[in-house]
C-alpha positions as MATLAB code, in Angstrom:
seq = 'XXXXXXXXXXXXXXXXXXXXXXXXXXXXXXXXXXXXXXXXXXXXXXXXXXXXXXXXXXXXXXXXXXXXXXXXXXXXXXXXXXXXXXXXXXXXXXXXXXXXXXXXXXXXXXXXXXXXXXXXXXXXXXXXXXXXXXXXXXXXXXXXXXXXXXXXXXXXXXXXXXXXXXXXXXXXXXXXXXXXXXXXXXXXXXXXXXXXXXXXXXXXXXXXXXXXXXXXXXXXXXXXXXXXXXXXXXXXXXXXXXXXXXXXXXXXXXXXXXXXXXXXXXXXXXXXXXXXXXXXXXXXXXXXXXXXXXXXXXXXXXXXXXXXXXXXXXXXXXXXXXXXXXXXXXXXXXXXXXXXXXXXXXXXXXXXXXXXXXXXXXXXXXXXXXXXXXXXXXXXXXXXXXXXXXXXXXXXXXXXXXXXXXXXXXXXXXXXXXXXXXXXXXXXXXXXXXXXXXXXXXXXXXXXXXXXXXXXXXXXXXXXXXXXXXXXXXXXXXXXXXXXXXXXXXXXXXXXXXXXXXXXXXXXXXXXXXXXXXXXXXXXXXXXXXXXXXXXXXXXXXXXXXXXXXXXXXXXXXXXXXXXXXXXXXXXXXXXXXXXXXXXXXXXXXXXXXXXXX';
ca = [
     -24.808  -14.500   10.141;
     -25.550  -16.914    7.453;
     -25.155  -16.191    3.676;
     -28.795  -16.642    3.431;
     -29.418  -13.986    6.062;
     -27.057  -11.836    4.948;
     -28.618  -11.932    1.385;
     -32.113  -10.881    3.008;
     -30.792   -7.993    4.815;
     -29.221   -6.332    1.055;
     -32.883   -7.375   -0.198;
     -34.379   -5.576    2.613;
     -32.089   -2.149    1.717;
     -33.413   -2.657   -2.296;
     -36.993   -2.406   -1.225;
     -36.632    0.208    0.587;
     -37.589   -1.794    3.814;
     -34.368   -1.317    6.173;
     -32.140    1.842    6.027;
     -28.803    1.714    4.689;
     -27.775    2.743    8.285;
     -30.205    0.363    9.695;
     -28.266   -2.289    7.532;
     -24.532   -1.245    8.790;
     -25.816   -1.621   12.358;
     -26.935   -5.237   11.759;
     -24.259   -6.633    9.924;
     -21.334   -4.573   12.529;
     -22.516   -7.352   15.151;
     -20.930  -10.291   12.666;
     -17.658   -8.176   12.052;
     -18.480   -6.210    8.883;
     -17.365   -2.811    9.158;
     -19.150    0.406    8.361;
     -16.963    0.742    5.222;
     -17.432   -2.722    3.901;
     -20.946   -2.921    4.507;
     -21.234    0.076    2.092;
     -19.074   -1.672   -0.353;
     -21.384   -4.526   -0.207;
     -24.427   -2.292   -0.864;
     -22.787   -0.614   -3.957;
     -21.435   -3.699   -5.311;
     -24.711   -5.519   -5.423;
     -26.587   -2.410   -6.387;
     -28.373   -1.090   -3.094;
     -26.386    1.790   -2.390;
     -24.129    4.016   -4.612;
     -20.408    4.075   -3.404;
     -20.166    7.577   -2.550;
     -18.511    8.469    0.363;
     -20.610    9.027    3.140;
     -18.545   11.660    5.631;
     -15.650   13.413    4.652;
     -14.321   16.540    7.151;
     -15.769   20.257    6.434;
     -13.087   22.109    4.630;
     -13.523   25.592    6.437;
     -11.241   27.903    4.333;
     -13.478   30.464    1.877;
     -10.943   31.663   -0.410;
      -8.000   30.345   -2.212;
      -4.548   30.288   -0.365;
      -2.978   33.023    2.232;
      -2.033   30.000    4.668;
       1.825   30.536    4.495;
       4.218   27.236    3.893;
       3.378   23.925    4.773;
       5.646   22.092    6.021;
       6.203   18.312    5.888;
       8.708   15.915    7.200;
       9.661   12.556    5.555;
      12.154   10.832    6.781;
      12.168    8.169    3.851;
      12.985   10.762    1.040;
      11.402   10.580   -2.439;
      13.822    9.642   -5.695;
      11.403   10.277   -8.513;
       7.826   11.902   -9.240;
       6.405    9.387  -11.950;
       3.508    7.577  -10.318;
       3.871    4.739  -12.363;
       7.289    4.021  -11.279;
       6.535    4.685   -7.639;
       7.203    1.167   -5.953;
       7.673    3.004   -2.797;
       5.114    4.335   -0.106;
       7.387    7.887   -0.210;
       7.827    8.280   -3.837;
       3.987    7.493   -4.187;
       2.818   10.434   -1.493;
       5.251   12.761   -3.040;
       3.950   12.337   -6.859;
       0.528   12.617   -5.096;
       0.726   16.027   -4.325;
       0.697   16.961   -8.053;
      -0.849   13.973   -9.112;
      -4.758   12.785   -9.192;
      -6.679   10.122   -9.868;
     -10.429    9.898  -10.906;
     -11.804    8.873   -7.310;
      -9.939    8.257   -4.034;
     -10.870    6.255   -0.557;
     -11.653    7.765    1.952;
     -11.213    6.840    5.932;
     -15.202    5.198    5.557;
     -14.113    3.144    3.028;
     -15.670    4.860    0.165;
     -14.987    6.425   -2.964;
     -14.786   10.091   -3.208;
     -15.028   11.511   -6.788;
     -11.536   14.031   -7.729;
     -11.223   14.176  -11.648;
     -14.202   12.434  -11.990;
     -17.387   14.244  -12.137;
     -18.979   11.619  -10.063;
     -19.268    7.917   -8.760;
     -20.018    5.594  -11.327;
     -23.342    3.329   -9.809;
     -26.083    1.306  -10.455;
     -28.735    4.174  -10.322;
     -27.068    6.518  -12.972;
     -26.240    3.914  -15.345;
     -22.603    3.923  -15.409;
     -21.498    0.530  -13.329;
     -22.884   -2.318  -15.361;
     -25.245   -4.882  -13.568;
     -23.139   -7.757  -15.460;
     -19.877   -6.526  -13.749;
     -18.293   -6.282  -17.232;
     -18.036   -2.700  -17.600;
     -17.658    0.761  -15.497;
     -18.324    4.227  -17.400;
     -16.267    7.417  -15.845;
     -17.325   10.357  -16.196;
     -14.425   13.530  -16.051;
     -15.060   16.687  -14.331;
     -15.181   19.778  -17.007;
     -12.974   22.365  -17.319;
      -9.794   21.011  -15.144;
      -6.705   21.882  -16.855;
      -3.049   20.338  -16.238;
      -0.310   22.878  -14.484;
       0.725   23.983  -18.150;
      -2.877   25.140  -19.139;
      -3.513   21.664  -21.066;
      -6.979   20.890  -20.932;
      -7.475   17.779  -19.202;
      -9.125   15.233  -21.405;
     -10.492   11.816  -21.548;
      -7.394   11.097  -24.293;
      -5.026   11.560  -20.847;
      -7.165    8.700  -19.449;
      -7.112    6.401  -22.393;
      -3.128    7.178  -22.730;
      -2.226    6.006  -18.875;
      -4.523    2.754  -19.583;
      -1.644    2.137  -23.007;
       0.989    3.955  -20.701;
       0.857    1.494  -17.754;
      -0.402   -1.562  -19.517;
       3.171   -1.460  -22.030;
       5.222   -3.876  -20.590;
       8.350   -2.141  -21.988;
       7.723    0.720  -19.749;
       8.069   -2.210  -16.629;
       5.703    0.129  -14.725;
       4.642   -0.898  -10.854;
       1.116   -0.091  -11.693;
       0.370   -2.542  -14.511;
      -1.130   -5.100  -12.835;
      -4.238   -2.582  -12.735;
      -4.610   -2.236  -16.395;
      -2.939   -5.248  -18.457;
      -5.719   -7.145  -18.492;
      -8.865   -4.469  -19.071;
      -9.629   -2.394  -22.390;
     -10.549    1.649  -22.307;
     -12.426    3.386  -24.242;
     -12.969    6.819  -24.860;
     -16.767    7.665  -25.388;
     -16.636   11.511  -25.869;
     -13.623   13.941  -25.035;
     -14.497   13.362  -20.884;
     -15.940   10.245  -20.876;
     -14.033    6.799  -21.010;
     -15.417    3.509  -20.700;
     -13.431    0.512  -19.182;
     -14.404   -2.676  -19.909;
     -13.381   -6.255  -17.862;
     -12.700   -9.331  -19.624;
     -14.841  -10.812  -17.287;
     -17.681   -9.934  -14.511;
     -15.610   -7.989  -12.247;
     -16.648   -7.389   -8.692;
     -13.896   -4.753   -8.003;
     -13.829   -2.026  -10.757;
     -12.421    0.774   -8.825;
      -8.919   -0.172   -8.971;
      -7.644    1.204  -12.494;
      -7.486    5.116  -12.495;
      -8.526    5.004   -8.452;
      -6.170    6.141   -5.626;
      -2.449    5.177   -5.357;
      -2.691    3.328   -8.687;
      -4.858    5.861  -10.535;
      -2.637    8.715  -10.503;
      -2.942    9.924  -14.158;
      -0.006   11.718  -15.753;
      -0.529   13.895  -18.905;
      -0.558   12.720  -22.439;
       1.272   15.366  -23.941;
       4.542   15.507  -21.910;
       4.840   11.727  -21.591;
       3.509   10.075  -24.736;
       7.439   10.340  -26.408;
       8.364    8.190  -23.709;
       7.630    5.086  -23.760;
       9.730    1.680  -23.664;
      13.466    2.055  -23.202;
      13.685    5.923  -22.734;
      10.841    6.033  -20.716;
      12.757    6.664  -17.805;
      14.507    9.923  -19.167;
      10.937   11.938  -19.747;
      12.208   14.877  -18.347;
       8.412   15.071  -16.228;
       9.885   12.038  -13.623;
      11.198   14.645  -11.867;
       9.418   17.587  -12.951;
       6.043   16.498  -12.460;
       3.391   18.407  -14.332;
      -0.398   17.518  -12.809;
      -4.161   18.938  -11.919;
      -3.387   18.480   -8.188;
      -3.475   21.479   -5.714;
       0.374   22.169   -5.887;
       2.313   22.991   -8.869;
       6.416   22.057   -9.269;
       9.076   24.641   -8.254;
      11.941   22.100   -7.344;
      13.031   18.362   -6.689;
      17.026   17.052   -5.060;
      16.057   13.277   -5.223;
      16.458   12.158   -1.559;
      16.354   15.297    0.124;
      13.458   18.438   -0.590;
      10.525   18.475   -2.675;
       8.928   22.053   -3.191;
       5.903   23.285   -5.093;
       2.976   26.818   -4.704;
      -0.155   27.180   -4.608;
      -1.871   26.311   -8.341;
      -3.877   29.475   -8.854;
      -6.490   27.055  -11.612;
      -7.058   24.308   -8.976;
     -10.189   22.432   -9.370;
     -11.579   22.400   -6.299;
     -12.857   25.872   -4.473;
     -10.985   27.359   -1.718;
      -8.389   25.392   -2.218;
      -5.675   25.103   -1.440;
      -5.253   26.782    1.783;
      -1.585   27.098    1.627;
       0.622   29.325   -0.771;
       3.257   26.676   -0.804;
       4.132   23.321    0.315;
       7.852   21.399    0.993;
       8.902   18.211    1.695;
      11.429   17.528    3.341;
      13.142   14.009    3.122;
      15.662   12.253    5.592;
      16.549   11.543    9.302;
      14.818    9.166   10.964;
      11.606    8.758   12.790;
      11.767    9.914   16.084;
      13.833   12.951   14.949;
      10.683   13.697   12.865;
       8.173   13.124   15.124;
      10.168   15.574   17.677;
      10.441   18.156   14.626;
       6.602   18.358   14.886;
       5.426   17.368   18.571;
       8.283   18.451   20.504;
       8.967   21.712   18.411;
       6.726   22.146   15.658;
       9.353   23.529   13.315;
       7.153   21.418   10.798;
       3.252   21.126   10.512;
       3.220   17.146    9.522;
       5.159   14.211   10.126;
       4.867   10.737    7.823;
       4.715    6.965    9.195;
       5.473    7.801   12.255;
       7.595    4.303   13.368;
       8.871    5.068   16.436;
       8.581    3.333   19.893;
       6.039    4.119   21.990;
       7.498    5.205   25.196;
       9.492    7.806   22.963;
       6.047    8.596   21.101;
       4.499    9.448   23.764;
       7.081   11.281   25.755;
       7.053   13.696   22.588;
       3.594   13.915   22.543;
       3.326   14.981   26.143;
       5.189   18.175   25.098;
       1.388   19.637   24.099;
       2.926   20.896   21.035;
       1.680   18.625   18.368;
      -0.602   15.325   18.791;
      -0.183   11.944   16.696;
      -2.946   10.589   14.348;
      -3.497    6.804   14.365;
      -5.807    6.081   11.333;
      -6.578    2.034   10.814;
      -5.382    0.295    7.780;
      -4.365   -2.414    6.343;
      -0.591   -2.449    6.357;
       1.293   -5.328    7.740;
       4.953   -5.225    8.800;
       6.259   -8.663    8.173;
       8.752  -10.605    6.805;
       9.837  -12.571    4.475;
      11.705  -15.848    3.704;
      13.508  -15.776    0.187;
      11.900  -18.318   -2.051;
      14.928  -18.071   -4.371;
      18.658  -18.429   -3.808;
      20.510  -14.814   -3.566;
      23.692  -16.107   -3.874;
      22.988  -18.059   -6.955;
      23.403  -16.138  -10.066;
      21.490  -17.410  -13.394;
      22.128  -15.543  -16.616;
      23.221  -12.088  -14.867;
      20.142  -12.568  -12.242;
      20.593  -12.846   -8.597;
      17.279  -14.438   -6.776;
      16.364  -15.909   -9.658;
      12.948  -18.078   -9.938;
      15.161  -20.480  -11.814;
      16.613  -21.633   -8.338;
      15.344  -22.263   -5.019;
      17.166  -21.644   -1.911;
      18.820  -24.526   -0.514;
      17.258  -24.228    3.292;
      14.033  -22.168    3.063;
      12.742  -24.881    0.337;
      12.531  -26.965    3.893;
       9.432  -26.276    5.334;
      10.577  -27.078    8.659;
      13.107  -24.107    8.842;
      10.423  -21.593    7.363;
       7.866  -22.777   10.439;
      10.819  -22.678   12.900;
      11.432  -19.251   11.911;
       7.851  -18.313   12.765;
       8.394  -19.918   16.130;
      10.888  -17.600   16.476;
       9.331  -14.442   16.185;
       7.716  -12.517   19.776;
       5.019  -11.350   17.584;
       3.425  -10.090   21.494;
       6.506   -8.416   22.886;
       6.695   -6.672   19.572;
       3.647   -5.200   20.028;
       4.168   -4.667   24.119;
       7.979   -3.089   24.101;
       8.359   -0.869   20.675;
       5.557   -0.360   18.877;
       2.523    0.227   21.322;
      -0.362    1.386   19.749;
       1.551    1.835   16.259;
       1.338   -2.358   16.149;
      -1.117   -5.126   16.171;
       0.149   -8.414   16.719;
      -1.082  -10.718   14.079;
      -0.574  -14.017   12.393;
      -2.193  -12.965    8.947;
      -1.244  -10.941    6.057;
      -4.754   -9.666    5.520;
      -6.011   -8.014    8.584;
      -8.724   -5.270    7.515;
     -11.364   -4.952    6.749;
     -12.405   -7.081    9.624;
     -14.385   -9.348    7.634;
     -11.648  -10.540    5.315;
      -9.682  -11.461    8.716;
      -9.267  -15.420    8.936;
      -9.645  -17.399   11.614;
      -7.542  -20.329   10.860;
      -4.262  -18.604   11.215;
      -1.871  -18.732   14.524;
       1.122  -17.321   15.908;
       3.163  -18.874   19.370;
       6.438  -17.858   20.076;
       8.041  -20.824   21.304;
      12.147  -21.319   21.018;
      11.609  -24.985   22.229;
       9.399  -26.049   19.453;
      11.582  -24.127   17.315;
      14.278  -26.687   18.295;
      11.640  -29.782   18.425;
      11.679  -29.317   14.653;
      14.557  -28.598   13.550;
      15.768  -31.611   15.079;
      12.965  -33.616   13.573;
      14.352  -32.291   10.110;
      17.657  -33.387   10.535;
      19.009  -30.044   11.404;
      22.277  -30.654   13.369;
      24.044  -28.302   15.621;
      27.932  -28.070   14.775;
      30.738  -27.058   17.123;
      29.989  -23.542   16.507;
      26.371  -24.392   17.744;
      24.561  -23.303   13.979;
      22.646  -26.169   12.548;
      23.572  -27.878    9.370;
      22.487  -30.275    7.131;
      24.831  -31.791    4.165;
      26.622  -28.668    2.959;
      23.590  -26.092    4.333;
      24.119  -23.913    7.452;
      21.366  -22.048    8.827;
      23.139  -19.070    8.654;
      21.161  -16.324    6.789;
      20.864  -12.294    5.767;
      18.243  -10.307    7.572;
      17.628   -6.984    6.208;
      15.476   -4.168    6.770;
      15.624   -0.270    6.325;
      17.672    1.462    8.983;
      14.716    2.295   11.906;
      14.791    2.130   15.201;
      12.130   -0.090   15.932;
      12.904   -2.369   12.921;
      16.617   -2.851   14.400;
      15.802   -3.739   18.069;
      13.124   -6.076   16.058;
      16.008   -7.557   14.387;
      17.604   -8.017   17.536;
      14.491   -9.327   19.317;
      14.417  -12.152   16.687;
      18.374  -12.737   16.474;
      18.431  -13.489   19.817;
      15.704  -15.839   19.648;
      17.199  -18.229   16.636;
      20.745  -18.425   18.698;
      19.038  -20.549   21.000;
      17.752  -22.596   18.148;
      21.225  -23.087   16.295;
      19.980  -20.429   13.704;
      22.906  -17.308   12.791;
      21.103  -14.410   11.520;
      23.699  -11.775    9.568;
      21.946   -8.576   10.810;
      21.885   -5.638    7.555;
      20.557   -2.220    7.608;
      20.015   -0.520    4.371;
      19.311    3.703    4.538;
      15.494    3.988    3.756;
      15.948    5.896    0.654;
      18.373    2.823   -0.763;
      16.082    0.116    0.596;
      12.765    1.805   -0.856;
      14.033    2.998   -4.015;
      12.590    2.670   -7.601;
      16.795    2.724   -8.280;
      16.717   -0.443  -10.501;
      20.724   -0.626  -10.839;
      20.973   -0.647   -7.197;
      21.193   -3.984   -5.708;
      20.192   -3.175   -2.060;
      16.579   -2.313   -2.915;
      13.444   -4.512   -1.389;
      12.125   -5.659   -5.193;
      15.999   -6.899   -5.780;
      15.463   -9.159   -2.179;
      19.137  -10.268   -2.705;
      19.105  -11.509    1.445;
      17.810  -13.839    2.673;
      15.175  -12.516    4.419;
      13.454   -8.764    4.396;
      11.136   -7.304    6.902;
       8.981   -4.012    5.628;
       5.227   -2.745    5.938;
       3.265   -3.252    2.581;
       0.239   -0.618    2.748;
      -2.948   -1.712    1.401;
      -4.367    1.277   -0.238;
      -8.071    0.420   -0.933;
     -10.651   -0.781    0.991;
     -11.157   -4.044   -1.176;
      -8.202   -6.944   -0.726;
      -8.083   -7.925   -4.574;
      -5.053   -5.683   -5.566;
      -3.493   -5.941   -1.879;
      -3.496   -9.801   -2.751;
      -1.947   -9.987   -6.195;
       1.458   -9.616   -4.419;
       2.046  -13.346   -4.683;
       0.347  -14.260   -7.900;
       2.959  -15.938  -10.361;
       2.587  -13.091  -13.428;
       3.907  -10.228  -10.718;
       7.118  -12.381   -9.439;
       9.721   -9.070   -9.632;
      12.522  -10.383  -11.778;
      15.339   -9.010  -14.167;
      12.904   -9.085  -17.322;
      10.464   -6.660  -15.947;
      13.315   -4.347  -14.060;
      12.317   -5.675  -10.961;
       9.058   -3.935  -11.024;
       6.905   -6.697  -10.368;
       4.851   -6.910   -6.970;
       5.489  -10.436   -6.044;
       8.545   -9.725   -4.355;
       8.927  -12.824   -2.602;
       9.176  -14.768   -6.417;
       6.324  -16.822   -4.408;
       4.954  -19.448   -6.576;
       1.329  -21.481   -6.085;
      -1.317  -23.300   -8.532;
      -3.949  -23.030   -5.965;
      -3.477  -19.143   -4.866;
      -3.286  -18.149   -8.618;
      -6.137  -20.158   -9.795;
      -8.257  -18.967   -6.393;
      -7.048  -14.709   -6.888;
      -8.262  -15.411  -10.370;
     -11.613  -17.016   -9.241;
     -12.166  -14.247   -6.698;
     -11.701  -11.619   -9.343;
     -14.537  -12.497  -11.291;
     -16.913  -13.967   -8.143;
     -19.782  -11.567   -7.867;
     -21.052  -12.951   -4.946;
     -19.606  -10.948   -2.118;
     -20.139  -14.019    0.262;
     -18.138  -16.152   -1.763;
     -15.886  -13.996   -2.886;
     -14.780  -12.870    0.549;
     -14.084  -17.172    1.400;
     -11.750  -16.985   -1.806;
      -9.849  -13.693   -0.262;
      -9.483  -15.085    3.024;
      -8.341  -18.577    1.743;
      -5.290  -16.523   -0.466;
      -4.415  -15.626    2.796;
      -4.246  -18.944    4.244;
      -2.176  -20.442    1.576;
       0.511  -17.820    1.846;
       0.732  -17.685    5.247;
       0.491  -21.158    5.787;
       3.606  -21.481    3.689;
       5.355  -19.658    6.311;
       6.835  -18.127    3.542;
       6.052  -14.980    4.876;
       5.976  -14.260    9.023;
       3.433  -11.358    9.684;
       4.359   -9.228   12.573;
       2.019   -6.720   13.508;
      -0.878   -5.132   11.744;
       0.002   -1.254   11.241;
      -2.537    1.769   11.254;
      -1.126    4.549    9.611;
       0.775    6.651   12.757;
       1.336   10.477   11.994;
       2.111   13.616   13.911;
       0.531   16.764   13.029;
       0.871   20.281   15.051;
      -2.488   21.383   16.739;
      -3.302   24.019   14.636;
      -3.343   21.915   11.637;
      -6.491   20.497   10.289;
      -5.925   17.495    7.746;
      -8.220   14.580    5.682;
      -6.189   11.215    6.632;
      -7.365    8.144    5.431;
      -6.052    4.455    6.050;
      -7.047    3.374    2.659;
      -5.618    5.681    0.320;
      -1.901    7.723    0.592;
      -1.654   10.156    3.442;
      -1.468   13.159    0.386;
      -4.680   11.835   -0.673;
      -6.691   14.956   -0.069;
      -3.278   17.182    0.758;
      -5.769   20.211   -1.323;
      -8.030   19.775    1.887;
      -5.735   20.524    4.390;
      -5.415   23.954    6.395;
      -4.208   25.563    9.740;
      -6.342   26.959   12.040;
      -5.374   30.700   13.398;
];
């Protein structure tokens, strides 16, 4: 489909002369998903971006479901959203935590504090892309009885924005202005036309934390509000308890929002273990009603799911488990900083070793041997939605070629049979949390650069270490002090622009922002920031979608970065249970929606 067609068909849905269903059926023959087709109505103003199905909630009255019972086993350290640079510390402040509007599995926004879906019709999403007006839903009130007010908005804008607080989330808000039109209304306006405007204050970066506990905290004590880790929200579930790295606990909030809800009196978390110890604590024995990220290898999946007990959800996404070749020297120290940007490291600055590693990976036996249907194989970074996937990008496993370039390089083999060249030895650090299928990966691709002349150090760090928002600890992922990482990245909205700013030069983690930055990697490129920037204020979706998929290109081109497999979200859940899952937001999303069926 041309851009011309495509074009015709949105024209067509303005007039009035195709249905907006009509219009998802055309367009799903040319690889646009159902989701992003009704992103591309609302963002060129022939559809509002309202979600379109969401699962009946069948409770009718508030609570009398008992406990619920989760299993995570990659524990939660801290409750502060903003801090949250890990998947398990994000779903954990989610369950007291909201933002304005979340994704949903379609791939549309769903309205929680807000009172609705800013659009085109109502006069609240500006036709120049420079401005989006939120309206807040009356009469919600934080845990404490605070009313919650359009000042708590305008104070997480100044909140996450202050680069003394270092927060994870700030690449949403540094660069836009909020206003506060009346006590629940805020306006927030984009320096520029601004095809994505539900990022700040949406989903996994629009938790919103209250004014009145945190606004004493800012800059160098911000990290001893006593609220990190005694969150105080307007979700479903108030606090009762926190042990970093082990149990979260909170009850039923009696002044939720939402009707009927929540279903259950109280809710823990439990943290630690490993995968397929959780997924046997739910499908094999249901001693708990829900089990996270469930990364475990599919004969063993299965064989626990046979027990009739429990069943696993598979929800698509776009998370990639990949990994990644330091740009930066670890074992260079510049002014107190490890992996510095000031240095580069001495053998992956040789582009031959980075595409030699990628010939190294078995990106297909991967998929085949441990992760099943938990694993796409893939040779891009930016797999869904479907249309953003490029076509330029490929992946062969080939040990031979591996060799072939090396020796091209100048890459010798010594006695010992590792390569060298001057004073360099391709021996290098490969770490990962401790999992089961990310250790027999490791050994998968160990194995493979032997035969090449390659000597790959093998390190496991414990998933609450590796994941951690712990800043003095120097085995975390943001740190990257190894020389190379493997870990899923979760995309948490249906729109690429945020998912993308992970290797944009102003998010490079580093010692001066407390290793809070996104661009983990310390990758550095011209073209890729002066394209991300391009695409974030292109309002054709056409074009803009070319950009996206070219910022892919560059950075895996690079072979900087070796993407693995594409990974849905994989949970377990007993049968009785009844939950809202969605690929594009965190599992906890709609945690007040869940129930259990007698």
């Amino acid at each position: 489909m041309t851009e011309d067609e495509l074009r015709a068909l949105i024209g067509r849905v303005k007039k009035g002369t195709l249905s907006r269903r009509g219009f998802v059926k055309r367009v799903a023959a040319v690889g646009l998903t159902a989701p992003m087709a009704t992103q591309l109505l609302a963002v060129t103003g022939a559809a509002p971006a309202a979600a379109q199905s969401m699962p009946p909630y069948r409770p009718t009255r508030r609570g009398g479901g008992g406990p619920l019972k989760i299993l995570y086993w990659q524990a939660a350290t801290l409750l502060n959203p903003h801090f949250a640079n890990g998947s398990t510390n994000q779903e954990a402040a989610r369950v007291f935590y909201e933002p304005l509007a979340g994704w949903a599995a379609d791939g549309t926004l769903v309205p929680i504090l807000a009172a609705e879906i800013p659009s085109r019709e109502a006069g609240t999403l500006a036709a120049d892309g420079r401005s989006v007006t939120w309206k807040l839903k009356q009469g919600v009130t934080w845990h404490d009885g605070t009313p919650f007010t359009a000042d708590d908005v305008v104070f997480n804008w100044e909140y996450a924005r202050n680069p003394a607080n270092a927060t994870v989330t700030s690449g949403s808000y540094k660069d836009i202005n909020v206003v506060k039109v009346d006590s629940h209304t805020v306006r927030v306006e984009f320096p520029k036309p601004t095809p994505f405007w539900a990022d700040a204050f949406v989903a996994t970066r629009g938790m919103l934390i209250p004014k009145h506990l945190f606004q004493n905290f800012a800059g160098a004590n911000s990290r001893d509000a006593p609220a990190n880790l005694r969150p105080v929200g307007t979700g479903p579930y108030r606090f009762v308890s926190f042990a970093p790295g082990d149990l979260l606990r909170g009850e039923l909030n009696p002044n939720y929002h939402m009707p009927n809800r929540p279903h259950f009196d109280t809710i823990e978390i439990k943290g630690g273990g490993d995968a397929v110890s959780a997924a046997r604590a739910v499908l094999q024995t249901a001693d708990f009603d829900f089990a996270w990220n469930l990364q475990v290898e599919e004969e063993v999946l299965g064989r626990l799911e046979a027990a009739g007990r429990g069943r696993v959800n598979v929800v698509d996404s776009g998370n990639i488990e990949f990994i990644q070749l330091n740009v930066t020297d670890p074992n260079t120290e510049v002014d107190g900083e490890r992996s510095s940007i000031r240095t580069t490291h001495p053998a992956f600055s040789d582009p031959a070793v980075r595409q030699a590693m990628n010939f190294l990976c078995d990106k297909n036996s991967l998929q085949q041997f441990i992760y099943g249907r938990a694993g796409r194989a893939t040779a891009n970074f930016l797999n869904n939605p479907p249309r953003y996937r490029s076509e330029a990008m490929r992946s062969e496993f080939s040990v031979q070629k591996a060799n072939e370039v090396l020796d091209a390089a100048g890459w010798v083999r010594g006695r010992d049979g590792i390569r060298a060249k001057g004073n360099v030895r391709l021996r290098f650090v490969y770490q990962t949390s401790v999992n089961a299928p990310r250790q027999r990966t490791q050994a998968l691709i160990k194995q493979a650069a032997q035969r090449a002349g390659i000597d790959l150090e093998l390190k496991s760090v414990v998933a609450t270490v590796f994941f951690s928002s712990d800043v003095a600890n120097p085995d975390t992922y943001p740190k990257f002090y190894a020389d190379m990482q493997m870990y899923t990245t979760t995309m948490t909205e249906a729109d690429p622009q945020t998912f993308m700013n992970q290797y944009v030069s102003w998010e490079v983690s580093q010692k001066s922002n407390n290793w809070q930055g996104r661009n983990v990697l310390r990758f550095r490129n011209e073209e890729y920031d002066r394209i991300f920037r391009e695409a974030d204020g292109e309002m054709d979706p056409v074009k803009r979608t070319a950009m996206l998929i070219r910022l892919n290109d560059i950075v895996c081109g690079s072979h900087h970065i070796i993407p693995l497999l594409s990974r849905p979200n994989v949970s377990g859940q007993i049968n009785a249970m009844r939950t809202n899952l969605s690929g594009w937001d965190n599992y906890h999303w709609m945690i007040g929606d869940w129930y259990k069926e007698a």
